[in-house]
C-alpha positions in Angstrom: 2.7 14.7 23.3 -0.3 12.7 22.5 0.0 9.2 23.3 -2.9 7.7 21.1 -4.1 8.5 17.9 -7.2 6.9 16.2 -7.4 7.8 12.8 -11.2 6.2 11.3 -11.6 7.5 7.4 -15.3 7.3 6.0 -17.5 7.8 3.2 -21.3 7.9 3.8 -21.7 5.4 6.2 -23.2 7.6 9.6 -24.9 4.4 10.8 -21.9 2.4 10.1 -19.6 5.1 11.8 -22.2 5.4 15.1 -21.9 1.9 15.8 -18.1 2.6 15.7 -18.2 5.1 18.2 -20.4 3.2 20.3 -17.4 0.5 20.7 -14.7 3.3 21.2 -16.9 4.6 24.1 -16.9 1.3 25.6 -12.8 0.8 25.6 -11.3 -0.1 28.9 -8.4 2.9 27.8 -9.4 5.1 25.3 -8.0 7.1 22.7 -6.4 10.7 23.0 -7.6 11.8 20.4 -9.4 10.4 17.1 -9.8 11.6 13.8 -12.6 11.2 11.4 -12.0 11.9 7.8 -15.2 12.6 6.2 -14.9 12.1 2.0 -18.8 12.2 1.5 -21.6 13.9 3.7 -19.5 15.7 7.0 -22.7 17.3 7.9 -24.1 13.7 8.4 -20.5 12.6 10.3 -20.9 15.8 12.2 -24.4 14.9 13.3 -23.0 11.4 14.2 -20.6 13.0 16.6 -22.8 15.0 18.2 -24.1 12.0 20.0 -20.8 11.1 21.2 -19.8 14.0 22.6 -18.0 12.7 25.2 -15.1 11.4 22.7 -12.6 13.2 22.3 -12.9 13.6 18.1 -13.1 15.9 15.3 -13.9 16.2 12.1 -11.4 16.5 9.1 -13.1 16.5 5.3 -11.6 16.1 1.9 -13.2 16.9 -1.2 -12.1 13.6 -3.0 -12.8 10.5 -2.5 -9.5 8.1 -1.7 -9.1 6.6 1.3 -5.3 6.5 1.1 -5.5 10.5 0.7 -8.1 10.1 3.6 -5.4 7.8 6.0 -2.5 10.1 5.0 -4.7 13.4 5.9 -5.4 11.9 9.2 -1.6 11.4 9.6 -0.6 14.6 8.7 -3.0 15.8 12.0 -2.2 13.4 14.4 0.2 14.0 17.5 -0.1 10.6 19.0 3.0 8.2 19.9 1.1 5.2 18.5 -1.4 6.0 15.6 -3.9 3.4 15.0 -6.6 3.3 11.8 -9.4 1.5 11.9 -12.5 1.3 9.4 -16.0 2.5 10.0 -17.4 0.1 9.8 -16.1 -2.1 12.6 -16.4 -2.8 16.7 -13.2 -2.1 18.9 -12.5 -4.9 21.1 -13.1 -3.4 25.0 -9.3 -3.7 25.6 -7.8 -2.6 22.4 -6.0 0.1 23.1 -4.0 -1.3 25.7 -3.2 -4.7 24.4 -1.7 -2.8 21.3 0.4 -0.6 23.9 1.7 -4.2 26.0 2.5 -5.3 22.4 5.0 -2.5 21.5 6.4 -1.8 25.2 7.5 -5.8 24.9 8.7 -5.6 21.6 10.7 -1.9 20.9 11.7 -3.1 17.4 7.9 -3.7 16.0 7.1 -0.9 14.4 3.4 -2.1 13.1 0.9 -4.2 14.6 -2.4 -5.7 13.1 -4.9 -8.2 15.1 -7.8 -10.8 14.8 -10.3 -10.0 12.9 -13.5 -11.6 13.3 -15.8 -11.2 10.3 -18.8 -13.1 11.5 -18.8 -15.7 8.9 -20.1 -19.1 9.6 -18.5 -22.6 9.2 -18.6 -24.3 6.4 -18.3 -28.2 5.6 -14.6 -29.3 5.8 -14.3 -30.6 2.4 -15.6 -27.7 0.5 -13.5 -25.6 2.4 -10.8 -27.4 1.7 -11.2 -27.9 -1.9 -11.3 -24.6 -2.1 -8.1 -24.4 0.1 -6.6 -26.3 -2.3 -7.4 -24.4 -5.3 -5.8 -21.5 -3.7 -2.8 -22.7 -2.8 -2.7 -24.6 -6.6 -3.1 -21.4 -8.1 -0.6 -19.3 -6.6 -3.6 -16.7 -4.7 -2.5 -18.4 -1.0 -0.2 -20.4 1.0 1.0 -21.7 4.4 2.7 -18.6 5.5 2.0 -14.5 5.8 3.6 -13.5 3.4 4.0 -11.4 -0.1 4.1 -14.1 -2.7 6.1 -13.8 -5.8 2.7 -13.9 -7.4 2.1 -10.3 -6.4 -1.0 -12.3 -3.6 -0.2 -11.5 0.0 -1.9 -14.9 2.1 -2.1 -15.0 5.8 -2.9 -18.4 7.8 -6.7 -17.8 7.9 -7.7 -20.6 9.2 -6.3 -20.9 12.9 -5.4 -16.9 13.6 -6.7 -15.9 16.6 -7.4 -19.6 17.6 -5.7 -21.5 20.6 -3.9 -23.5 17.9 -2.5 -20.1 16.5 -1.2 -19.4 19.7 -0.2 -22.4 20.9 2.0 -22.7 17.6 3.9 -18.9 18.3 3.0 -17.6 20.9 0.6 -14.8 22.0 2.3 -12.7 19.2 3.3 -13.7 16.0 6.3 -11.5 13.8 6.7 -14.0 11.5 4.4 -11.7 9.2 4.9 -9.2 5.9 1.7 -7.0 5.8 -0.6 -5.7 7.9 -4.5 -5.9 7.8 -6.1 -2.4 6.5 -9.2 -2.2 7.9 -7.2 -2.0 11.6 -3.7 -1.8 12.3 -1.3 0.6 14.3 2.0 1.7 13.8 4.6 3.8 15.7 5.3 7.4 15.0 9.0 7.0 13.6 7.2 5.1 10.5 5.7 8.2 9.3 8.7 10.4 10.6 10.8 8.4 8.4 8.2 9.9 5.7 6.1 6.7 4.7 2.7 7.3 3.5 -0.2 5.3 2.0 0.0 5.5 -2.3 -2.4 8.3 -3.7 -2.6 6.8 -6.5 -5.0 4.3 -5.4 -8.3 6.0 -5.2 -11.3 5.1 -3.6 -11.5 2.5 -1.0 -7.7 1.5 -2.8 -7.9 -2.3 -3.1 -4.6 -3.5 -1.6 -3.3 -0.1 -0.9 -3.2 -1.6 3.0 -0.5 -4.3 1.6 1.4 -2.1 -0.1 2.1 0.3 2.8 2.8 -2.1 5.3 5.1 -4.0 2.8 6.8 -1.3 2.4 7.4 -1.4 5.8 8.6 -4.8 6.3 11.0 -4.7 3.7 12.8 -0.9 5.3 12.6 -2.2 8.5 13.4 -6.0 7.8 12.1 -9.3 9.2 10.1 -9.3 12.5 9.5 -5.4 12.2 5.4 -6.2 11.5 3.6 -8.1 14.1 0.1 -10.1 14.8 -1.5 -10.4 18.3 -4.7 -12.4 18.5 -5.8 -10.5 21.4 -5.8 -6.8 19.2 -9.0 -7.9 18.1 -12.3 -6.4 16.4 -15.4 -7.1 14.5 -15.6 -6.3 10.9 -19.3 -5.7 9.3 -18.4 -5.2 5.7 -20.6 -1.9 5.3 -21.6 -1.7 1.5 -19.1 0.5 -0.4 -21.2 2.8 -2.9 -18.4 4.7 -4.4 -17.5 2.4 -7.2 -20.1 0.3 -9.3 -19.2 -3.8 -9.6 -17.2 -3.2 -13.2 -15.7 -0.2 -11.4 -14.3 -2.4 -8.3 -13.3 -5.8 -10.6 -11.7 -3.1 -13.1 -9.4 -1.5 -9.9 -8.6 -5.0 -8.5 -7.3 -6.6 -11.4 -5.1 -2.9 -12.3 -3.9 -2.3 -8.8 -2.7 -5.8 -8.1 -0.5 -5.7 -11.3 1.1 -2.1 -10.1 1.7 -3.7 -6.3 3.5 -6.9 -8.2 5.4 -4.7 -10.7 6.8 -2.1 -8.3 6.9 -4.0 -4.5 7.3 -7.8 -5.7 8.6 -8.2 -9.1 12.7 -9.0 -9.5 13.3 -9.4 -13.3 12.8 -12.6 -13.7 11.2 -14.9 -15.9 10.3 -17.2 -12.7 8.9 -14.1 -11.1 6.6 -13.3 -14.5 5.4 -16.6 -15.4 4.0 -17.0 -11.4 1.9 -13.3 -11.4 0.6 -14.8 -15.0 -0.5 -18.6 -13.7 -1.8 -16.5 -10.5 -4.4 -14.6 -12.4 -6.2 -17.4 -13.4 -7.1 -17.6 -10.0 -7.5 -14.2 -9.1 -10.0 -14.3 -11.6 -12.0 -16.9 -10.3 -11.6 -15.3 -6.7 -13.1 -12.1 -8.7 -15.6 -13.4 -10.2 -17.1 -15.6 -7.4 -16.9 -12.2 -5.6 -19.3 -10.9 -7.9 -21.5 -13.4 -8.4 -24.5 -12.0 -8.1 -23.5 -10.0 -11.8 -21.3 -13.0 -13.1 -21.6 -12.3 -16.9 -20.5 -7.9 -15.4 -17.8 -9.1 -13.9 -16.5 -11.7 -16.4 -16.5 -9.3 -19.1 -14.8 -6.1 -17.1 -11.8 -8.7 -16.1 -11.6 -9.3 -19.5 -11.5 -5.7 -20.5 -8.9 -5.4 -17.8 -6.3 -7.8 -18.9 -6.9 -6.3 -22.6 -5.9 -2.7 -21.0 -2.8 -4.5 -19.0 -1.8 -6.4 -22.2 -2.0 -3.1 -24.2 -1.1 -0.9 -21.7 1.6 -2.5 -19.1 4.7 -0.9 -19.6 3.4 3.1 -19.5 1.6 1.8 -16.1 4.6 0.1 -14.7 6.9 3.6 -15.7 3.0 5.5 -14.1 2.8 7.3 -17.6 -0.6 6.5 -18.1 -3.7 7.5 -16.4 -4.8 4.1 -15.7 -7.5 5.3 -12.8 -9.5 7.3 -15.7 -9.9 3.5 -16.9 -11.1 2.2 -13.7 -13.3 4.9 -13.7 -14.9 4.9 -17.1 -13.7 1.7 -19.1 
């Protein structure tokens, strides 16, 4: 059997996907086989991998465009041991492959493993960043720990992941963690032999479909079943997604984190409620700072948002309601 599976969904983005491949040629140990999902343009992706003949890749295309369909197409092909996803429009760390391989020989019982991701942001002065910080955490959108709030927000420890203080505090691997990262992760075959698959009801790029997988996951295969290694590392370059206009995207966010709450995170209690209410005031903001280069767009199609969720909330949480055709259209 295939060892390695690299599974890389895309959606008009050749130059985005080249520089991919560039990086996968580079690995120290490379894939056995890797699987592009083409949702747009294939002749374009097919072009792409004609300069890279030398991976070992093919092309799969679907006619619609979900990157959760996309994932679980790419699933339904593989044959590796270990299948790992990765966006296109990131760089592979040169030893990838086989610091993802150490991590689940040492630890048997990890069934999914995410990494540092380095964004290329720049610093920013301490107290803004900690005002903001602050905010968060007020709000109910962050806290200390990786985790699944009761808010329906999943919050990792941003600010010293991949760092020596990171490491220094658990060690070179962390499994004190309840989601995975979308744009790369890997998993172990038994997760998807076990018949878990990425929601297809979340179309498009899906915003948090990666959370609600991998939570999924952590709560079947229980604590210290998901794991985070700083040195599984890549570069993300946040290629511009042309599939959804901005009302489009702020519209999904605000529907698609009220179906993760209600079906992964909500218990039936008031408590549980009243925190995924107080959080959207800073989801919101979050949203809207986002967008902020078309503020008054985005204000108004949250607004329109929590009008649908108000009107509309228990046919969604029962999924009696075509609540995409309202993403889609408003």
């Amino acid at each position: 059997m295939t060892l390695c599976s690299l599974i890389i969904p895309t959606f008009n983005r050749p130059t985005d996907l080249a520089r991919c491949l560039r990086s996968i040629k580079r690995l120290r140990r490379g894939f056995d086989e890797i699987l592009i999902v083409d949702q747009g343009d294939p002749r374009a992706t097919e072009e792409v991998l004609k300069r890279h003949g030398s991976l070992n890749a093919r092309v799969l295309t679907q006619s619609v465009p979900s990157l959760t369909r996309a994932r679980n197409l790419g699933i339904a092909n593989a044959a590796g041991r270990f299948v790992f996803f990765a966006d296109d429009d990131t760089t592979l760390h040169p030893r990838y492959v086989e610091t993802a391989l150490d991590c689940f020989s040492r630890y048997p019982d990890v069934v999914g493993l995410t990494g540092h991701i380095d964004h290329g942001w720049k610093a920013r002065g301490a107290p803004r960043w900690m005002w903001r910080r602050f905010l968060a955490l007020l709000l109910l959108v962050s806290s200390f720990r990786w985790e699944v709030m009761r808010s329906g927000a999943n919050s990792a420890p941003f600010w010293d992941m991949g760092t020596r203080r990171f490491r220094d505090r658990h060690g070179p691997v962390s499994r004190d963690v309840a989601f995975l990262f979308g744009c790369h992760f890997a998993c172990r075959r038994e997760v998807f032999e076990d018949g878990f698959r990425f929601d297809e009801r979340f179309i498009r790029w899906g915003f948090g479909e990666d959370v609600m997988f991998s939570y999924r996951l952590y709560k079947h295969y229980g604590h210290g079943s998901l794991a985070y290694c700083p040195a599984f590392a890549l570069r993300h370059y946040w290629g511009r997604d042309l599939s959804l206009s901005d009302e489009s995207a702020v519209r999904m966010q605000v529907i698609y984190r009220f179906v993760f709450w209600r079906q992964e995170v909500y218990e039936g209690s008031p408590l549980n409620a009243l925190c995924y209410l107080y959080s959207q005031i800073g989801f919101a903001l979050l949203l809207v700072r986002r967008y902020r280069h078309a503020k008054r767009r985005a204000w108004r199609a949250a607004w329109k948002s929590y009008l649908y969720l108000l009107a509309h909330h228990r046919e969604i949480a029962r999924d009696r309601i075509d609540y995409n055709r309202f993403i889609l259209d408003g």
